[in-house]
C-alpha positions in Angstrom: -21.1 3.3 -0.6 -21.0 -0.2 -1.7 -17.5 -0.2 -2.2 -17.8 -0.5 1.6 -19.6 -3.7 1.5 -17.1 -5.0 -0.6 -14.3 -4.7 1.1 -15.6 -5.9 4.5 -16.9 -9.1 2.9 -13.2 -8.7 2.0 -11.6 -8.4 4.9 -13.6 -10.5 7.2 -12.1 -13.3 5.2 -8.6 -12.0 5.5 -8.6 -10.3 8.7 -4.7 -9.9 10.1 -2.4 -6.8 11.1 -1.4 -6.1 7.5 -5.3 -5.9 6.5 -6.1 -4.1 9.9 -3.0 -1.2 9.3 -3.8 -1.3 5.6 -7.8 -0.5 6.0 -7.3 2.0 8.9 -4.8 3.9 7.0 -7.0 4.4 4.0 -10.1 5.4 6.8 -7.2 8.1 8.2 -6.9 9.4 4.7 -9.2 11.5 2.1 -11.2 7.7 1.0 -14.1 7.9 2.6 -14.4 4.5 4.6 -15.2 3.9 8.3 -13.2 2.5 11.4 -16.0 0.7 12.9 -15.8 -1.8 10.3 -12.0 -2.6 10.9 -11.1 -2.5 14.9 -14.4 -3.7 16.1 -14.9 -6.8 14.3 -11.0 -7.5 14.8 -11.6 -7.5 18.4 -15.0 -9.5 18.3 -13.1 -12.3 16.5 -10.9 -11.9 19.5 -13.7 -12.1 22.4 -15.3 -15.3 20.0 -12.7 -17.0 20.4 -12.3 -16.7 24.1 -15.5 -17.7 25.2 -15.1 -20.7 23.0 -12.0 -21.7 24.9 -9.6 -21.1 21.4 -6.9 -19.1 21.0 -7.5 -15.8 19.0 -5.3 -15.3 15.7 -5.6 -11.8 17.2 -4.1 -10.3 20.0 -6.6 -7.1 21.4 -3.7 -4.9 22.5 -1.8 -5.4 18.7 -4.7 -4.8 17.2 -4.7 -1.0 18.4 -1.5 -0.9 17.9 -1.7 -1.8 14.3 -5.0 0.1 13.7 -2.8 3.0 15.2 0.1 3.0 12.8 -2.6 2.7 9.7 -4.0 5.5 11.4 -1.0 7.5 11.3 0.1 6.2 8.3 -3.1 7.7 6.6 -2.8 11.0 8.9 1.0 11.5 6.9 -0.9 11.1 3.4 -3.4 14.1 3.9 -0.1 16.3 5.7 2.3 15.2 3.4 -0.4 16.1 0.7 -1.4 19.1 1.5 1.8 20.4 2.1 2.9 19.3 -1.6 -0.1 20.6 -3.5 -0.6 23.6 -1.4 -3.8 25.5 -0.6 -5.3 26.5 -4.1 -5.4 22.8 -4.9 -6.5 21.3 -2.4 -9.4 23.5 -2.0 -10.1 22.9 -5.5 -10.0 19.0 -5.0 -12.4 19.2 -2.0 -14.8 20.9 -4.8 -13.6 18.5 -7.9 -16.1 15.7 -9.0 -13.7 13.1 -7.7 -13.5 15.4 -4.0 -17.3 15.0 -3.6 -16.7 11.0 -4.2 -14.6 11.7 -1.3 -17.0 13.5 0.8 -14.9 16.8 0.8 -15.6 20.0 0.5 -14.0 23.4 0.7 -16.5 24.0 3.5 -15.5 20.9 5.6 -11.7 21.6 4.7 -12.5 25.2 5.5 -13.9 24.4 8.8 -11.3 22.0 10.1 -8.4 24.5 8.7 -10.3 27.5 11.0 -10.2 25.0 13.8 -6.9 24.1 13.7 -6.0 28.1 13.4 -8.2 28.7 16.7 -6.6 25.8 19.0 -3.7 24.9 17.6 -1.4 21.9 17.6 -3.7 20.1 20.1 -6.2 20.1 17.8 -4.8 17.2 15.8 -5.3 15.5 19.1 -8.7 16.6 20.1 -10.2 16.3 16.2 -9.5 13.0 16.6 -12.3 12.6 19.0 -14.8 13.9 16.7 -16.6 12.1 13.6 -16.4 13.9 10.3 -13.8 16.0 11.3 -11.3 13.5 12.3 -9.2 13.0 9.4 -9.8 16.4 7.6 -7.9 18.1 10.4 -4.2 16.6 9.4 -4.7 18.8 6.0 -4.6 21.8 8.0 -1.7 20.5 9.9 -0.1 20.3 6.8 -1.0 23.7 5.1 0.2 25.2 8.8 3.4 23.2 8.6 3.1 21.7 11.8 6.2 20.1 13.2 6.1 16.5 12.3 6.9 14.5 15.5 4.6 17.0 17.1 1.7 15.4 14.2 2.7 12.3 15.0 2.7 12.4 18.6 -0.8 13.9 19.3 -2.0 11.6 16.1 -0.8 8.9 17.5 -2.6 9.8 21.0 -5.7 10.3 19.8 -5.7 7.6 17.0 -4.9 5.4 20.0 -7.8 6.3 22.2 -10.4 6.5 19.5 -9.1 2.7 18.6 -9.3 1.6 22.2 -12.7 2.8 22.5 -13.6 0.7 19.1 -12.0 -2.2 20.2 -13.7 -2.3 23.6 -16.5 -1.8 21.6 -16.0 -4.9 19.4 -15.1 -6.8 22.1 -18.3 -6.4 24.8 -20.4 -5.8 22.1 -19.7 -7.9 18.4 -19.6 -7.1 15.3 -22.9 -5.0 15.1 -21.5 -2.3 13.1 -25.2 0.2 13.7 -24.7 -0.8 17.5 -20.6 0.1 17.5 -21.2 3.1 15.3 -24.3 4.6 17.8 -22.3 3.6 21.2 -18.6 4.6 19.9 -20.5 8.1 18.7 -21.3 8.7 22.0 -18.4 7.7 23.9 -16.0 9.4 21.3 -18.3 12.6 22.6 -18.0 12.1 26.2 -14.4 11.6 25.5 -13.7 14.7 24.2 -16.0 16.5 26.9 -13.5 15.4 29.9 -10.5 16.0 27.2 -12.0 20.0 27.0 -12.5 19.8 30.6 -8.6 19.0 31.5 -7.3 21.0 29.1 -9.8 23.9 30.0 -8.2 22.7 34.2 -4.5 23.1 32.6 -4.7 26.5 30.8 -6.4 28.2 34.2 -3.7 26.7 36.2 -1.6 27.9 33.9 -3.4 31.0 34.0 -3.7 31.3 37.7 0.3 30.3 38.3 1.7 33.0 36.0 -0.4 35.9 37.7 1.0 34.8 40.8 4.6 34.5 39.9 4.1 38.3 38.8 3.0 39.8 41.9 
């Protein structure tokens, strides 16, 4: 995509909060365009300038913050989307010439709709753990008419992990986007291995508690 290339030649020279919220809410829409190249080199800046004995334009903990509201910002678009146009169309989209631009599909919106279906609300929490998946799952949310602060809320907790795992990336690490993009793959997987885990602790708790209040 050399669009891409663009815009982080772009961006590095005007790297701020506005730029940050802006970039990561097109990345948390249907445009194509990835987070490692926004957070990460946001928070290198930040570690540069530390070890250099300056003070950072940046601050590490706004920069979530901010990557975190683009985030949901971009989240709203594809829910607020979907629930205007409805099914039909955007299935049709996800097929269109400018939906494959996109990277869509009606088998990637297909499977993130049958995912949402299977686990629910929390899924908008947990999809956000996974690559390629991550901001298809807020269409779903929006055909299913998911209560809004609840799309927010687990959104926002995800979006917020996902961005403090790329930041810590950025800021041990650097700007080496192939490096960020391998490391934050895999950590983004563990991640959502202990997030199964708990959740998997909680329903058989859950599970366990009920059949004894019954006896």
């Amino acid at each position: 995509m050399d669009y891409v290339g663009a815009i982080v030649e772009w961006y590095n020279q005007n790297m701020n909060y506005g730029t940050i919220t802006a970039l990561m809410t097109i990345e948390s829409s249907f445009i194509p365009f990835p987070s490692e190249v926004v957070v990460p080199p946001a928070a290198a800046a930040v570690a540069k300038a530390a070890s250099n004995g300056e003070v950072a334009n940046l601050n590490i903990y706004l920069i979530v913050i901010f990557a975190t509201l683009g985030a949901i910002l971009g989240a709203l678009i594809n829910y607020g989307l979907s629930i205007l146009l409805g099914r039909p169309i955007i299935y049709s989209f996800a097929d269109s010439k400018v939906g494959r631009l996109c990277l869509l599909s009606s088998e990637k919106i297909k499977k993130a709709e049958d995912y949402f279906n299977e686990h629910g609300k929390v899924s908008t929490f947990v999809c956000r753990l996974i690559p390629g998946i991550r901001q298809l799952i807020s269409i779903p949310a929006g055909l299913a008419r998911m209560n809004i602060g609840a799309f927010i809320g687990y959104t926002a907790l995800g979006a917020g992990i996902w961005n403090c795992v790329l930041a810590a990336l950025g800021y041990f690490i650097g700007d080496n986007i192939e490096l960020v993009s391998k490391y934050s793959h895999e950590v983004g997987y563990s991640l959502l291995g202990v997030v199964l885990v708990v959740i998997a602790f909680l329903i058989i708790k859950k599970y366990r508690k009920a059949r004894e209040s019954s006896k």
